[in-house]
C-alpha positions as a Python dict, from the first residue, in 0.01 Angstrom:
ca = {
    (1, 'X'): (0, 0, 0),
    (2, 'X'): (-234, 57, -237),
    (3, 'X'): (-409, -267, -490),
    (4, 'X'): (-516, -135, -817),
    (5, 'X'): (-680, -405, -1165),
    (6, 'X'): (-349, -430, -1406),
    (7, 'X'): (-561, -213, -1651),
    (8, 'X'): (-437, 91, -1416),
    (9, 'X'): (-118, 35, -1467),
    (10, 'X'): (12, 158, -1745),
    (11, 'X'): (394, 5, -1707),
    (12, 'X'): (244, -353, -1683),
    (13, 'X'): (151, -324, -2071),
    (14, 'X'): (528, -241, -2112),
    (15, 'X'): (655, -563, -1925),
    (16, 'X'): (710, -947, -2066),
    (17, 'X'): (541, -1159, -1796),
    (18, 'X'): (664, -1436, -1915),
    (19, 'X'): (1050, -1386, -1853),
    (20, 'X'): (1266, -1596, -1683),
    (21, 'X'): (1541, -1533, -1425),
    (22, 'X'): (1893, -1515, -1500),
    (23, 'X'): (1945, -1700, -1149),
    (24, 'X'): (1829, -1907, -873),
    (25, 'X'): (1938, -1642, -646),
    (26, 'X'): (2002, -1262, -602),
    (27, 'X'): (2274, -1167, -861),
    (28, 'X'): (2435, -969, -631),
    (29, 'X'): (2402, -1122, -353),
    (30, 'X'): (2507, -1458, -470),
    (31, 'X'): (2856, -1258, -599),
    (32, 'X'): (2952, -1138, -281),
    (33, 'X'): (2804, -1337, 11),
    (34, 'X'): (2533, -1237, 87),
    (35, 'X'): (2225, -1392, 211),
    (36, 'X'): (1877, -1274, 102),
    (37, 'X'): (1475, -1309, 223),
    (38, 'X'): (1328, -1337, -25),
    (39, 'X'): (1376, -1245, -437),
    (40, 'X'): (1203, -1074, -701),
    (41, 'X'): (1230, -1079, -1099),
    (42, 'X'): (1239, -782, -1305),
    (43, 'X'): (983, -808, -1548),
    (44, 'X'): (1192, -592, -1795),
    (45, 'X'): (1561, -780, -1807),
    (46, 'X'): (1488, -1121, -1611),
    (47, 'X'): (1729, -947, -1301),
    (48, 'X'): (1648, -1124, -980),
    (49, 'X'): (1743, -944, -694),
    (50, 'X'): (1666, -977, -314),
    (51, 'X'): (1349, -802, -151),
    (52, 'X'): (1319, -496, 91),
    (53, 'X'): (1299, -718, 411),
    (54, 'X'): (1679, -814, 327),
    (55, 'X'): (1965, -604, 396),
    (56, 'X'): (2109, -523, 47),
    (57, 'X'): (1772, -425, -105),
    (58, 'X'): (1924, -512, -471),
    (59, 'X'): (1523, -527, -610),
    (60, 'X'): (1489, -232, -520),
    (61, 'X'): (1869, -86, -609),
    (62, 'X'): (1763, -225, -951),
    (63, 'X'): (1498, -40, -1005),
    (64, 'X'): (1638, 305, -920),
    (65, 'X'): (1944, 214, -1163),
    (66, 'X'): (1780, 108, -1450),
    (67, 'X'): (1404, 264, -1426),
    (68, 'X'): (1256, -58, -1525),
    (69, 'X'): (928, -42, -1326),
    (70, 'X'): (772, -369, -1255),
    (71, 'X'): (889, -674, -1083),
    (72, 'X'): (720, -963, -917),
    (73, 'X'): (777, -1211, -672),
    (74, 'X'): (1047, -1501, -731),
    (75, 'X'): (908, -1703, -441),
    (76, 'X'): (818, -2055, -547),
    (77, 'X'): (393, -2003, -533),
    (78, 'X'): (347, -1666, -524),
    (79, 'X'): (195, -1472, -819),
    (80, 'X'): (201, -1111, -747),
    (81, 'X'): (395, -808, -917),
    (82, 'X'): (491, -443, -790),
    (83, 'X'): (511, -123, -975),
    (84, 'X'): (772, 102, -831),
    (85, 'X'): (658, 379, -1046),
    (86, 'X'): (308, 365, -920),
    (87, 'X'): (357, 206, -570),
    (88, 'X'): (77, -24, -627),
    (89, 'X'): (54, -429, -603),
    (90, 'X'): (-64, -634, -943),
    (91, 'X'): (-224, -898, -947),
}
């Protein structure tokens, strides 16, 4: 995948960066069952949902509902963000 500076990014300027989660673990999965990787937070709405690697794929599902186009990692040291739209990390 490509890396680009946040400056590229248009949708980051759109985002709060300094929202919080609405859970400890993915909303959906957490209502019916489900066991997750790992999450990530919507930067838009504060939805955490679980990551590509698990089966559900509700970050993802999220983002194709609702358009909201960045997210970032909800792992406990990590710092990074994703841009659906642009299919680009952000540091």
């Amino acid at each position: 995948m490509k890396e680009k500076a946040d400056a590229q990014c248009v949708h980051i300027d759109k985002v709060n960066t300094k929202i919080k989660g609405n859970t400890k673990g993915c909303e959906e999965c957490e209502k019916n069952g489900s066991v997750w990787v790992h999450l990530r937070l919507c930067l838009t709405c504060g939805h955490v949902g679980c990551c590509d690697s698990s089966a559900n794929k509700h970050g993802t599902r999220h983002f194709k509902e609702t358009g909201h186009p960045v997210m970032k990692s909800y792992e406990p040291g990590e710092n990074w963000k994703w841009c659906y739209v642009d299919e680009v990390y952000l540091k």
